[in-house]
SEGU-679818 format. One record per residue (C-alpha): x, y, z; residue in one letter; chain. Coordinates in nm, 3 decimals. Example, Ala and Ser with C-alpha at 12.3 -4.5 7.8 and 13.67 -1.06 7.14 Angstrom:
BEGIN
<atom><X>1.230</X><Y>-0.450</Y><Z>0.780</Z><balo>a</balo><guro>A</guro></atom>
<atom><X>1.367</X><Y>-0.106</Y><Z>0.714</Z><balo>s</balo><guro>A</guro></atom>
END
This chain:
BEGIN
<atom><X>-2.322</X><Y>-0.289</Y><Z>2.901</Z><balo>x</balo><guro>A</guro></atom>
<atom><X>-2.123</X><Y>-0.559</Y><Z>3.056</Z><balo>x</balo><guro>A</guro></atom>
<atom><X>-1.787</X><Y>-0.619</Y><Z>2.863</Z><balo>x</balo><guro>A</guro></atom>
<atom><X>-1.566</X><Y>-0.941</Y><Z>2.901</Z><balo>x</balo><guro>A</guro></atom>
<atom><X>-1.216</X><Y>-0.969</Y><Z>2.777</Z><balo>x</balo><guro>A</guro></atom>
<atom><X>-1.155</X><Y>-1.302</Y><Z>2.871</Z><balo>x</balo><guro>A</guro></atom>
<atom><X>-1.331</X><Y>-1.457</Y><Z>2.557</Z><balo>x</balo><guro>A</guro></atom>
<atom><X>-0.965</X><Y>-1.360</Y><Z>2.413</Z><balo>x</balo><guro>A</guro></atom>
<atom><X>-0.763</X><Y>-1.667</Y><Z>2.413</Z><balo>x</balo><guro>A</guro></atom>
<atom><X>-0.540</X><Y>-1.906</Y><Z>2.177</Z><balo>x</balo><guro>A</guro></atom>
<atom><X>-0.811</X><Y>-2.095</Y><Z>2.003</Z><balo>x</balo><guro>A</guro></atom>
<atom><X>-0.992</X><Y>-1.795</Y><Z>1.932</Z><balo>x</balo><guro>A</guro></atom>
<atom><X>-0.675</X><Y>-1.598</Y><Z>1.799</Z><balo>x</balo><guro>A</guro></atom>
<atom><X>-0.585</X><Y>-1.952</Y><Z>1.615</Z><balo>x</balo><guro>A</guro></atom>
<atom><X>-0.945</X><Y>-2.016</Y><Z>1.430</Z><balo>x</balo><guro>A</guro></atom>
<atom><X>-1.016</X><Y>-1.697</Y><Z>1.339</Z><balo>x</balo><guro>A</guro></atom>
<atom><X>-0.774</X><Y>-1.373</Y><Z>1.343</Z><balo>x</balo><guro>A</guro></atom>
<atom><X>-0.460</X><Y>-1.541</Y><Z>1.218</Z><balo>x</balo><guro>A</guro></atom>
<atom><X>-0.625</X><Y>-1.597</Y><Z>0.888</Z><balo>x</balo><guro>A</guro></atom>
<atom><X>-0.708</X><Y>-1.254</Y><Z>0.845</Z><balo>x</balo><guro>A</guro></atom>
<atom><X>-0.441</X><Y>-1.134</Y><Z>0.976</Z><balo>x</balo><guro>A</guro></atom>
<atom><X>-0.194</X><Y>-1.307</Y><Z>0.717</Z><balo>x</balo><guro>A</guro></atom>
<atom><X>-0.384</X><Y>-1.177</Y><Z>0.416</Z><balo>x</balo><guro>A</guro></atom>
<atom><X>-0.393</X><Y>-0.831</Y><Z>0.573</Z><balo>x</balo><guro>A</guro></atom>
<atom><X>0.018</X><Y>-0.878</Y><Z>0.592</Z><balo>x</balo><guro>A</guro></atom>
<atom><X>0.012</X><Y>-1.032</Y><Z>0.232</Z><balo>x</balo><guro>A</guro></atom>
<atom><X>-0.234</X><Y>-0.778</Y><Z>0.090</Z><balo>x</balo><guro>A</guro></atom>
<atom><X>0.010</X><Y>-0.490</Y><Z>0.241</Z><balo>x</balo><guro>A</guro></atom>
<atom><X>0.377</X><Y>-0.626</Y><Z>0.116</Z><balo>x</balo><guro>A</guro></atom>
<atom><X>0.192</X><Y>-0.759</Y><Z>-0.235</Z><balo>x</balo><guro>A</guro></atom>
<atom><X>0.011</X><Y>-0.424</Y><Z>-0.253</Z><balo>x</balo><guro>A</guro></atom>
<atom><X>0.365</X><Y>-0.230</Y><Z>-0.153</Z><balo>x</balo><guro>A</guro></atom>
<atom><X>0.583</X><Y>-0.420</Y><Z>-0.431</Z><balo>x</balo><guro>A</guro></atom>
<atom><X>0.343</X><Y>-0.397</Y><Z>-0.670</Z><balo>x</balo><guro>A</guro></atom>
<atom><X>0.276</X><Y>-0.094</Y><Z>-0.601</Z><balo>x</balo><guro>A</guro></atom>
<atom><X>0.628</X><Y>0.094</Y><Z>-0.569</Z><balo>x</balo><guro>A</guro></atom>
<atom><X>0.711</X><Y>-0.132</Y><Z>-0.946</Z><balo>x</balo><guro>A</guro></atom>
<atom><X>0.422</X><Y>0.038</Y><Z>-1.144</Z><balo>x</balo><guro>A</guro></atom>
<atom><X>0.437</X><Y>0.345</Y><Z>-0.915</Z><balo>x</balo><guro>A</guro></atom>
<atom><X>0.801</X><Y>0.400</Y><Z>-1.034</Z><balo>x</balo><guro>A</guro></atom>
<atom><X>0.706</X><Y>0.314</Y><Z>-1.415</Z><balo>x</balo><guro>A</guro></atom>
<atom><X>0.470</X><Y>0.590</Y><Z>-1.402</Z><balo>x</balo><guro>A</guro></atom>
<atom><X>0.681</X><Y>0.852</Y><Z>-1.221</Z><balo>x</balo><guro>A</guro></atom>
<atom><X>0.942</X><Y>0.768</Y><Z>-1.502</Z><balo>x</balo><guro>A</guro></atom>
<atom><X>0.646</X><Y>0.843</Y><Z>-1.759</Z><balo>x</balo><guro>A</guro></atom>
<atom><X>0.569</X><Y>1.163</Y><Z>-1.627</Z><balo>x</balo><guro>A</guro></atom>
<atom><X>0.939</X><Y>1.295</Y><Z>-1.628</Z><balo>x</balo><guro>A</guro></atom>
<atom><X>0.986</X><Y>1.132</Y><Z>-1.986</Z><balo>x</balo><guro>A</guro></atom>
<atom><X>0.948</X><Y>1.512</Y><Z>-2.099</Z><balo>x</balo><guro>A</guro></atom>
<atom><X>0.750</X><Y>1.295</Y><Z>-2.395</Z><balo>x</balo><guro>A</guro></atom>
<atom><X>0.412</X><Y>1.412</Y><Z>-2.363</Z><balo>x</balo><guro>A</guro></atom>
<atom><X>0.222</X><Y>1.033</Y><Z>-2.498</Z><balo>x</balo><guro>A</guro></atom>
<atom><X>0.386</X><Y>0.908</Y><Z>-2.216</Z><balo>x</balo><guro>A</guro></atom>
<atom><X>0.322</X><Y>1.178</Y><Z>-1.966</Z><balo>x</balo><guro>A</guro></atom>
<atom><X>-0.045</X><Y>1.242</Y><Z>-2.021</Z><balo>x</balo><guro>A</guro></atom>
<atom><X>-0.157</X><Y>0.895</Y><Z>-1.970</Z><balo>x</balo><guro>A</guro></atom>
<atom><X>0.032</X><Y>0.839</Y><Z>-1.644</Z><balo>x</balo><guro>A</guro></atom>
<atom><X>-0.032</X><Y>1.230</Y><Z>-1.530</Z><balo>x</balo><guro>A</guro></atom>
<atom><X>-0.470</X><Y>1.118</Y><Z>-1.631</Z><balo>x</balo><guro>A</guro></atom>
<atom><X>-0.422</X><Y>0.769</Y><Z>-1.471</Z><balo>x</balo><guro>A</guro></atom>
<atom><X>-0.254</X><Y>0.884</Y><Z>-1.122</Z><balo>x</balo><guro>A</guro></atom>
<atom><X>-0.479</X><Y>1.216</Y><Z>-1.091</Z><balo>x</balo><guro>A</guro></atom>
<atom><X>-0.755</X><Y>1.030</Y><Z>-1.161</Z><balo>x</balo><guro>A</guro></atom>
<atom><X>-0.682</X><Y>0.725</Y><Z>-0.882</Z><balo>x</balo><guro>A</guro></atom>
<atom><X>-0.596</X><Y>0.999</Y><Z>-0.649</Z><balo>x</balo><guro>A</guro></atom>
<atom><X>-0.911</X><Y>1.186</Y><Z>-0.679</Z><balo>x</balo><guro>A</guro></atom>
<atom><X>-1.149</X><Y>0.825</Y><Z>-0.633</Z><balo>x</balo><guro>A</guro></atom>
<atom><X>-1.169</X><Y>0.684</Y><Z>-0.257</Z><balo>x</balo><guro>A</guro></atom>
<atom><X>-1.024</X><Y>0.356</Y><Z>-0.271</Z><balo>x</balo><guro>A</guro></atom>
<atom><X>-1.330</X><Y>0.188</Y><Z>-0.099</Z><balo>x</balo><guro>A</guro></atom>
<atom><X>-1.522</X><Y>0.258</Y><Z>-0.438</Z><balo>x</balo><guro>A</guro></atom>
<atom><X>-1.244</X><Y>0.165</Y><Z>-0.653</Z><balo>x</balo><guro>A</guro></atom>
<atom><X>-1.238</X><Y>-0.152</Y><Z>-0.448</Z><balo>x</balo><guro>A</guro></atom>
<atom><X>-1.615</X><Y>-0.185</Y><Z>-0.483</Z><balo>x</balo><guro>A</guro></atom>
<atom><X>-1.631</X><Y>-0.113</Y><Z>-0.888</Z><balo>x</balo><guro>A</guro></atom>
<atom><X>-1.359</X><Y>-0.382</Y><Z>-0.974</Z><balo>x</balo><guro>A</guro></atom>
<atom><X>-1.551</X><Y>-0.616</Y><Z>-0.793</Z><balo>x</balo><guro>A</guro></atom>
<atom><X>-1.908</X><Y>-0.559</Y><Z>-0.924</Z><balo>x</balo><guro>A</guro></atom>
<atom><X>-1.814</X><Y>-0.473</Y><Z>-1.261</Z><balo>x</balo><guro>A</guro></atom>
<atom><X>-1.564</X><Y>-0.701</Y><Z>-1.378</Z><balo>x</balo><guro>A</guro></atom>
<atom><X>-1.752</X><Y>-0.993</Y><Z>-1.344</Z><balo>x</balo><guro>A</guro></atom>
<atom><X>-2.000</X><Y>-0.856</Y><Z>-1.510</Z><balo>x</balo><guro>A</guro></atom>
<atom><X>-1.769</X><Y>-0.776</Y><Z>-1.803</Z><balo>x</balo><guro>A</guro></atom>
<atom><X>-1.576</X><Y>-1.102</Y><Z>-1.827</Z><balo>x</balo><guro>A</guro></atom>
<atom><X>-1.882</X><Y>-1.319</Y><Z>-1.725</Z><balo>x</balo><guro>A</guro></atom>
<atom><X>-1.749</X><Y>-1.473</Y><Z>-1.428</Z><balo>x</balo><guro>A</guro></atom>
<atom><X>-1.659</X><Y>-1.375</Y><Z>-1.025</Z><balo>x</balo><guro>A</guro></atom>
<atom><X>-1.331</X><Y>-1.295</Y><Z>-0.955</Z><balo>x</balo><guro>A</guro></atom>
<atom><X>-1.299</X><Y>-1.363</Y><Z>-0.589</Z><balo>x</balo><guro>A</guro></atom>
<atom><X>-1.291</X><Y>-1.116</Y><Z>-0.329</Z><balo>x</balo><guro>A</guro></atom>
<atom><X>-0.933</X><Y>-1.210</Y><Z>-0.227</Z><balo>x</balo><guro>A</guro></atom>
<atom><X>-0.793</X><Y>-1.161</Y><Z>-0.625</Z><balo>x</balo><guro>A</guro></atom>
<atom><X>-0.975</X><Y>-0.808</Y><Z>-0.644</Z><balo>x</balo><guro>A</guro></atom>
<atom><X>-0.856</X><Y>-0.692</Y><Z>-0.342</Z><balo>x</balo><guro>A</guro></atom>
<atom><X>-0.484</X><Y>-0.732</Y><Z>-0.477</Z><balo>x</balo><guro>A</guro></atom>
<atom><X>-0.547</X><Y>-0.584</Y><Z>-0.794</Z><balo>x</balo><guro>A</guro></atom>
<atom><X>-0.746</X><Y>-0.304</Y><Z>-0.673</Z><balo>x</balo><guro>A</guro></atom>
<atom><X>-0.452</X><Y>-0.219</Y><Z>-0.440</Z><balo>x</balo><guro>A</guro></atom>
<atom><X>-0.176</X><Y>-0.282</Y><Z>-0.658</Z><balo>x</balo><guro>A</guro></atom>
<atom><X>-0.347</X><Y>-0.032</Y><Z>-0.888</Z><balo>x</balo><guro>A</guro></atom>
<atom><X>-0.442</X><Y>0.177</Y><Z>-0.628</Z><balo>x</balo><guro>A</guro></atom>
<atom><X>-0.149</X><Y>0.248</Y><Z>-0.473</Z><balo>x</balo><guro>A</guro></atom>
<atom><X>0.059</X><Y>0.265</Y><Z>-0.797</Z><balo>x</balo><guro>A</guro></atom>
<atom><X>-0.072</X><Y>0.638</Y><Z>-0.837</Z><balo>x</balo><guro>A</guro></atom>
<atom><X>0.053</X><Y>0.739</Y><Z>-0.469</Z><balo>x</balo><guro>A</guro></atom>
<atom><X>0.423</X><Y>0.551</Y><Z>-0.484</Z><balo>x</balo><guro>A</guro></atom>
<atom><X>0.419</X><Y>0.742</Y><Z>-0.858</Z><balo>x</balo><guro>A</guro></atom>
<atom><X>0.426</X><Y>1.054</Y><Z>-0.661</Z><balo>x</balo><guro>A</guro></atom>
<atom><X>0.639</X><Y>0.986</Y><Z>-0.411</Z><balo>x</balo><guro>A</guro></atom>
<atom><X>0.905</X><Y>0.813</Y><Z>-0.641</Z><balo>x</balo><guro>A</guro></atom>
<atom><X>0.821</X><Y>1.150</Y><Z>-0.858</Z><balo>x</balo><guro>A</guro></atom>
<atom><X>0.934</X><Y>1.367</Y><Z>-0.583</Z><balo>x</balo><guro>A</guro></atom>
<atom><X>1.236</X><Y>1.114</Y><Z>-0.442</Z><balo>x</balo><guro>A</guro></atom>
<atom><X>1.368</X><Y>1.179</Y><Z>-0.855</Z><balo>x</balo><guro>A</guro></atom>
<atom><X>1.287</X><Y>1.496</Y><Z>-0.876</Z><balo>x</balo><guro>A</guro></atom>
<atom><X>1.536</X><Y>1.528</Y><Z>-0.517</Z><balo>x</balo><guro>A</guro></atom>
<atom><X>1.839</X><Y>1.419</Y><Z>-0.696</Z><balo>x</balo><guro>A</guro></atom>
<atom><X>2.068</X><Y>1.728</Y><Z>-0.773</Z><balo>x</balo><guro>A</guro></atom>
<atom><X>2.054</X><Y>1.801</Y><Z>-1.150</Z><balo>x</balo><guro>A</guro></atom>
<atom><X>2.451</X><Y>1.747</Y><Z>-1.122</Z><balo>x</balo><guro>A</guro></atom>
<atom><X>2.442</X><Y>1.389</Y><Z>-1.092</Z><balo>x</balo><guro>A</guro></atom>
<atom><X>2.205</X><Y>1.394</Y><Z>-1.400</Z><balo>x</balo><guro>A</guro></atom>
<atom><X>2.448</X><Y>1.580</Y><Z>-1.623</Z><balo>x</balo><guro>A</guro></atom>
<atom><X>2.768</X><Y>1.383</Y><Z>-1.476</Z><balo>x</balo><guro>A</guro></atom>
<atom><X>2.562</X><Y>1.025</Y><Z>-1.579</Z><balo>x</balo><guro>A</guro></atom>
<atom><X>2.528</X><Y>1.166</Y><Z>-1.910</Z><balo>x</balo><guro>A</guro></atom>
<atom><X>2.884</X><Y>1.284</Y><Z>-1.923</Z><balo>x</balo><guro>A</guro></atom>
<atom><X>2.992</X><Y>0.887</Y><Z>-1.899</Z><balo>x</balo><guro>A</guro></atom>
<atom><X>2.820</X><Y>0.833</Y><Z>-2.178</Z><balo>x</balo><guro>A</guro></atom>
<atom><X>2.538</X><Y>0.646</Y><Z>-2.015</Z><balo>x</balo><guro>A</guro></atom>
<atom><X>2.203</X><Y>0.590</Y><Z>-2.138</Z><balo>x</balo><guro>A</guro></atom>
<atom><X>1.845</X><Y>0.756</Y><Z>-2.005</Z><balo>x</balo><guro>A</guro></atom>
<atom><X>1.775</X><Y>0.434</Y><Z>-1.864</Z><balo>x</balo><guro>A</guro></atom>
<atom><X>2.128</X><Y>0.356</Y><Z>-1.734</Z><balo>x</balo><guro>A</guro></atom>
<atom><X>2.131</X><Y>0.694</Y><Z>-1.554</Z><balo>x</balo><guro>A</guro></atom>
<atom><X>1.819</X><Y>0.617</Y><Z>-1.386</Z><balo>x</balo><guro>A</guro></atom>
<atom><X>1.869</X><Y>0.268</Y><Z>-1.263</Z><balo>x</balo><guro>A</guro></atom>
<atom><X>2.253</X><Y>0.303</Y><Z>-1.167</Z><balo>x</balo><guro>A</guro></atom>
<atom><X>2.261</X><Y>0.659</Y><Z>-1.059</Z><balo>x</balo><guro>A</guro></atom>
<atom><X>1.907</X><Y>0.822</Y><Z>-1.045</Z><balo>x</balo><guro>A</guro></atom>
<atom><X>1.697</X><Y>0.535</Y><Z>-0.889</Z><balo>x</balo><guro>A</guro></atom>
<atom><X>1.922</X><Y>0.412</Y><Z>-0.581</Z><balo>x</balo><guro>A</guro></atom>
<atom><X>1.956</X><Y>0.776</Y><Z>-0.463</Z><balo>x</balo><guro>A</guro></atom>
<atom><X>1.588</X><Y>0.850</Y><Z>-0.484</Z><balo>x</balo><guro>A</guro></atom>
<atom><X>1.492</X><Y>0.500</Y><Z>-0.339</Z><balo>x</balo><guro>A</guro></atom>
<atom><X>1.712</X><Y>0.616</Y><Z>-0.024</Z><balo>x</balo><guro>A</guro></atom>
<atom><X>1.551</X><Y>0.950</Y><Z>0.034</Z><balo>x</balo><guro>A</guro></atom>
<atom><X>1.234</X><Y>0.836</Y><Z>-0.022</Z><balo>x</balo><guro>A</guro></atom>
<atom><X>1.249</X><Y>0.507</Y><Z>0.161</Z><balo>x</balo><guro>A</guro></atom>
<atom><X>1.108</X><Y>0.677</Y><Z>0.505</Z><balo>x</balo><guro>A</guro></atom>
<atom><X>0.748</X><Y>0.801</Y><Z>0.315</Z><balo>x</balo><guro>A</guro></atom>
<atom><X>0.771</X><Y>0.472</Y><Z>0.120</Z><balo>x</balo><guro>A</guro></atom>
<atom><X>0.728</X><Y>0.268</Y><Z>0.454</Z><balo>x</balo><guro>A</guro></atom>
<atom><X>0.474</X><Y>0.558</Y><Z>0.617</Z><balo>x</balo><guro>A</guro></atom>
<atom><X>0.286</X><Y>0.475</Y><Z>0.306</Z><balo>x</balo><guro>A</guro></atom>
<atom><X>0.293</X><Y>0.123</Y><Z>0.362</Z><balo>x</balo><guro>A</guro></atom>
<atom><X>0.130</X><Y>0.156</Y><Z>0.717</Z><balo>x</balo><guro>A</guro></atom>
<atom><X>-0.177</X><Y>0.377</Y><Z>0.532</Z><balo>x</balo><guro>A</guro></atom>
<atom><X>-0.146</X><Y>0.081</Y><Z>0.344</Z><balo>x</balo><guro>A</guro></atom>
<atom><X>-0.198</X><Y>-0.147</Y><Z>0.593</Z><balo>x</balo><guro>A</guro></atom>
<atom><X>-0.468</X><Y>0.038</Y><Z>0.764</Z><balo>x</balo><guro>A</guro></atom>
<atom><X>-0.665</X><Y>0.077</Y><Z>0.461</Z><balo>x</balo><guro>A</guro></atom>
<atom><X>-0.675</X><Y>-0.320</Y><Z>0.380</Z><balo>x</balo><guro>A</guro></atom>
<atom><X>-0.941</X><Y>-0.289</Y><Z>0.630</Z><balo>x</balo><guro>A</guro></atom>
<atom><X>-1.169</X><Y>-0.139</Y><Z>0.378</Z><balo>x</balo><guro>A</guro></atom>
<atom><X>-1.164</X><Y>-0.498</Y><Z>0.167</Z><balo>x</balo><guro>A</guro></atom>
<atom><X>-1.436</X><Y>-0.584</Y><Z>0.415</Z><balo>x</balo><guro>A</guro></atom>
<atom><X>-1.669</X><Y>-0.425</Y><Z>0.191</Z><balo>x</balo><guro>A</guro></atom>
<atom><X>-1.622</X><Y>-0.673</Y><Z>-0.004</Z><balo>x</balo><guro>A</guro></atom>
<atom><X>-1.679</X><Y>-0.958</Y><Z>0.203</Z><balo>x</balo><guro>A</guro></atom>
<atom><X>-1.277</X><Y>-1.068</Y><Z>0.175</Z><balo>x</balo><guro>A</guro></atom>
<atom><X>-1.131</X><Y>-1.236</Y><Z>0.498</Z><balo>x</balo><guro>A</guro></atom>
<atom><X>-0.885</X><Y>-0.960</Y><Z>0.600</Z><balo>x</balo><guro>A</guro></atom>
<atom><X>-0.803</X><Y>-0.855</Y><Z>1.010</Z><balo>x</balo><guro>A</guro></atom>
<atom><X>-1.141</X><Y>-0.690</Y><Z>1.086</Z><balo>x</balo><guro>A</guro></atom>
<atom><X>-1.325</X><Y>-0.961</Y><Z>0.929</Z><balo>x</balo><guro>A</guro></atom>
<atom><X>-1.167</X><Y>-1.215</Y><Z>1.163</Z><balo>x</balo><guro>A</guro></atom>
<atom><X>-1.243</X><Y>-1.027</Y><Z>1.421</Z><balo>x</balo><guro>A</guro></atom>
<atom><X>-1.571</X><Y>-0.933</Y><Z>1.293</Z><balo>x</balo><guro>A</guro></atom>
<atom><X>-1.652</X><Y>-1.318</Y><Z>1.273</Z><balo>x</balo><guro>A</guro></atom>
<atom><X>-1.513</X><Y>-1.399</Y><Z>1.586</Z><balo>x</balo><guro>A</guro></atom>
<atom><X>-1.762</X><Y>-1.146</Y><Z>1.759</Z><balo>x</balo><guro>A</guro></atom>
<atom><X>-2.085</X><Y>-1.292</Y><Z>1.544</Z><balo>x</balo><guro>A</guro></atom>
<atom><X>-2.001</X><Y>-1.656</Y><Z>1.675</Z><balo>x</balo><guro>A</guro></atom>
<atom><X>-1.925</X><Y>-1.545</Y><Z>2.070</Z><balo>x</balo><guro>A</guro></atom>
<atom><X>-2.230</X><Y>-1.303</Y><Z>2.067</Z><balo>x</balo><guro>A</guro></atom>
<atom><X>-1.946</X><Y>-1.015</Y><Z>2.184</Z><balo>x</balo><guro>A</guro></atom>
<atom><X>-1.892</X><Y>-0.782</Y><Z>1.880</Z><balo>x</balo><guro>A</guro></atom>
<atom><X>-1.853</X><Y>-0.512</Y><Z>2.098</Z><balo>x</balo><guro>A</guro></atom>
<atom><X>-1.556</X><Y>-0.682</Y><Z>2.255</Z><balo>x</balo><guro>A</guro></atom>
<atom><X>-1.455</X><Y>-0.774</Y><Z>1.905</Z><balo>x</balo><guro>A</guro></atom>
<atom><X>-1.445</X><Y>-0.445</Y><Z>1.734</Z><balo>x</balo><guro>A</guro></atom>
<atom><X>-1.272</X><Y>-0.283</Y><Z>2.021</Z><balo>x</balo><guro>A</guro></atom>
<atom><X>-0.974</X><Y>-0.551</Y><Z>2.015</Z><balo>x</balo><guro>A</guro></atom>
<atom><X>-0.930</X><Y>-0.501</Y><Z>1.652</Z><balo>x</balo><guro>A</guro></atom>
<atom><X>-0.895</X><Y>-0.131</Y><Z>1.702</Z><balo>x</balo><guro>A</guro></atom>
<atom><X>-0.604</X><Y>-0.177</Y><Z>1.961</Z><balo>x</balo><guro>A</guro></atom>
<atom><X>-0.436</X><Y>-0.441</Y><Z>1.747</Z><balo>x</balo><guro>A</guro></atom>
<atom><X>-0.468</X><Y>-0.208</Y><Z>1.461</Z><balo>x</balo><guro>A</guro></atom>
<atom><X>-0.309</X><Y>0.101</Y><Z>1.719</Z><balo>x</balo><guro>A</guro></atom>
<atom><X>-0.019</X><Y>-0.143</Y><Z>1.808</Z><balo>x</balo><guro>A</guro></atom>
<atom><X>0.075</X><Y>-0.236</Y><Z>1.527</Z><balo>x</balo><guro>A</guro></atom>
<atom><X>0.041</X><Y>0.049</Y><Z>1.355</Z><balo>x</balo><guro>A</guro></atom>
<atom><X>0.239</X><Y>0.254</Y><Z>1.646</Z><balo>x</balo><guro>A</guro></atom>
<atom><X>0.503</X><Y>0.022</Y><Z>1.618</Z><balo>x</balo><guro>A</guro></atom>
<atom><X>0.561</X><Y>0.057</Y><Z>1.252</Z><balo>x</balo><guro>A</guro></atom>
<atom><X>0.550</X><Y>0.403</Y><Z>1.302</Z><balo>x</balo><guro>A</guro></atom>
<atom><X>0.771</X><Y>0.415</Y><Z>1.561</Z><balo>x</balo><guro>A</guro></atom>
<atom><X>1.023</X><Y>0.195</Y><Z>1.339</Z><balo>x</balo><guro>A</guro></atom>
<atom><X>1.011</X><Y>0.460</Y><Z>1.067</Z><balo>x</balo><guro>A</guro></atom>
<atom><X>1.098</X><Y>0.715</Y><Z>1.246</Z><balo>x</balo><guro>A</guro></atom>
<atom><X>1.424</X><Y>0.547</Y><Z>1.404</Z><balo>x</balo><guro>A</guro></atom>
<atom><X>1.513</X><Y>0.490</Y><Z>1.036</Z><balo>x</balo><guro>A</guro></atom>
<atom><X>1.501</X><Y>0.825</Y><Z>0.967</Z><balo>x</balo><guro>A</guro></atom>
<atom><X>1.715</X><Y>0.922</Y><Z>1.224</Z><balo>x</balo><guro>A</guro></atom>
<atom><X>1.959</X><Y>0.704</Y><Z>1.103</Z><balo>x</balo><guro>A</guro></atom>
<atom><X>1.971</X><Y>0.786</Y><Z>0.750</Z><balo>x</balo><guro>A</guro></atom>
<atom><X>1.941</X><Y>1.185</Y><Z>0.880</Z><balo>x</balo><guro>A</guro></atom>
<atom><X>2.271</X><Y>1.128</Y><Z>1.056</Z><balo>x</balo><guro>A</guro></atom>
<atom><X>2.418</X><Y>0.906</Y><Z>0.773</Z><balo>x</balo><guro>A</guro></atom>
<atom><X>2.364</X><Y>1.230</Y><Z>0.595</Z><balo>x</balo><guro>A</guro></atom>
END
């Protein structure tokens, strides 16, 4: 098998992996918010000590984590349309999927970043009279979102590597750009084997980034 690089070149980057590689960025950081938001509400439920609000959270993020995402991906998307009546999009269920998704894994990492904070700082909130809620988001939260905020970002590049799996769904993401790209050159070898370098950069990079920042905020310490 003959292979032949030079079929990479500005047009082809232009018309076809810029596209997905936007909604692969979007999908991450929408996915990562959204994510870290409901992730939090639900590490907040399960350290309520009030057990209505700690069983459903403690049922919905065991169960999430015990599903592979690809068929979570794939159930939104066959079965709510059939529910509501209507498609959805592949796009839209991508970014709910995920946002849902990774709720259940920022839960437990915001669980653990909470759980970090010295019982002391707990006690001395309370001591100022501060509320449960005041506690967390002036004394609790900022503390936990700083020790945490190195495995927040590594699980923001899992993230990003999983958005690959929206292809199952026929949603224009990175691969699929490339995928298309190979289908219209006749070179999907060529194709498939660029994506996974891109993918290796970038995700190297990132990775390398993270761990710089947790140098700093080691020596901070």
């Amino acid at each position: 098998m003959n292979l032949d690089f030079s079929i990479l070149n500005w047009d082809l980057i232009q018309n076809f992996i810029l596209k997905g590689l936007y909604f692969s960025f979007m999908l991450t950081i929408v996915a990562t918010l959204g994510g870290i938001f409901f992730g939090t509400i639900l590490a907040l439920m399960r350290l309520s000590g009030k057990k209505w609000l700690d069983v459903p959270a403690a049922i919905y993020v065991n169960g999430m984590r015990s599903i592979p995402l690809v068929m979570v991906i794939l159930w939104f998307f066959l079965l709510v349309p059939f529910m509501i009546g209507r498609p959805i999009g592949a796009e839209y269920s991508a970014i709910v999927t995920f946002v849902a998704f990774e709720a259940a894994y920022f839960s437990e990492i915001m669980r653990a970043g909470i759980q970090s904070i010295p019982r002391g700082q707990v006690f001395a909130g309370q001591a100022m009279g501060m509320t449960y809620g005041q506690n967390m988001k002036l004394v609790i939260l900022p503390q936990a979102f700083r020790n945490m905020l190195p495995v927040l970002l590594t699980q923001t590049i899992i993230l990003f590597q999983d958005t690959s799996l929206v292809y199952a769904i026929g949603a224009y993401d990175l691969l699929k750009g490339f995928e298309t790209a190979g289908k219209n050159l006749g070179r999907p070898v060529e194709m498939y084997l660029m994506a996974a370098v891109l993918y290796f950069i970038l995700c190297y990079a990132l990775s390398w980034l993270v761990k710089r920042l947790h140098k700093k905020i080691a020596i901070i310490r």
